[in-house]
C-alpha positions as CSV (number, residue, x, y, z in Angstrom):
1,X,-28.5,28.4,26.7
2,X,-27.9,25.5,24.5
3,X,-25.3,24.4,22.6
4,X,-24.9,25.4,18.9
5,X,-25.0,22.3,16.8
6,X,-23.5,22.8,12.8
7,X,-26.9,20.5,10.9
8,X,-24.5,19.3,8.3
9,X,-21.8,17.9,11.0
10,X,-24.9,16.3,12.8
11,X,-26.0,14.8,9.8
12,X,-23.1,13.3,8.8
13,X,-22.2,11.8,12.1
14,X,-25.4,9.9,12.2
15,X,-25.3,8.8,8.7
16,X,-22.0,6.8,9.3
17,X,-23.3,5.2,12.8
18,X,-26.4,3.9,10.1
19,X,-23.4,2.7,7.9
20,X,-21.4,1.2,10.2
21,X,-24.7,-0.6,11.9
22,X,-25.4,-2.0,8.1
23,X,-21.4,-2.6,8.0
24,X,-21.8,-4.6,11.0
25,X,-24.5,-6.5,10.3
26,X,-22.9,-7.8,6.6
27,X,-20.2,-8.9,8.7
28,X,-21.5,-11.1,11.0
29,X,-24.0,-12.2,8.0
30,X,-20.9,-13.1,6.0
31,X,-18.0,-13.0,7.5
32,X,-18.0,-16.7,8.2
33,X,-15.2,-19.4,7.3
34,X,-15.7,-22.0,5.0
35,X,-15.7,-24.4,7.3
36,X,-19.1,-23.0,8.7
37,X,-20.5,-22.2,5.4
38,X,-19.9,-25.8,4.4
39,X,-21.5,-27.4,8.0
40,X,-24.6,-25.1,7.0
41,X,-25.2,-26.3,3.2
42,X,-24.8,-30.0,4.7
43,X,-27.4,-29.3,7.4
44,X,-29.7,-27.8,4.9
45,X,-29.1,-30.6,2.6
46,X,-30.1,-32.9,5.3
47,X,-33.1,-30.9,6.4
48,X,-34.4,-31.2,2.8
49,X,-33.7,-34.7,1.9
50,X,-35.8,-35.6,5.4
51,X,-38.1,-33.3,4.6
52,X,-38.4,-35.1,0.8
53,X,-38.5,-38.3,1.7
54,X,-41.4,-37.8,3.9
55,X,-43.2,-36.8,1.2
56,X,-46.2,-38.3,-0.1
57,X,-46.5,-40.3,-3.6
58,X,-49.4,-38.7,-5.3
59,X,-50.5,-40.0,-9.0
């Protein structure tokens, strides 16, 4: 025989492993130091003036 499972207890356990997966995620998305947010905007802000100044001049 199998085991009796209570639906509601079920249901509950597996919606906080979704919320603690989303939890997780958020964290590493931005959990980050200034230091590392601040070496990211001046990367981007290099790629873009590159990418800018090889643009063409069109009248």
């Amino acid at each position: 025989m199998s085991e009796i499972v209570n639906l509601n207890k079920a249901r509950k356990i597996c919606s906080r492993a979704e919320k603690k997966a989303v939890a997780d995620a958020n964290a590493v998305k931005h959990g980050r130091s200034k230091a590392e947010r601040m070496l990211d905007a001046t990367r981007d802000a290099q790629a873009r003036k590159l990418l800018d100044d090889h643009e063409r001049e069109t009248e």
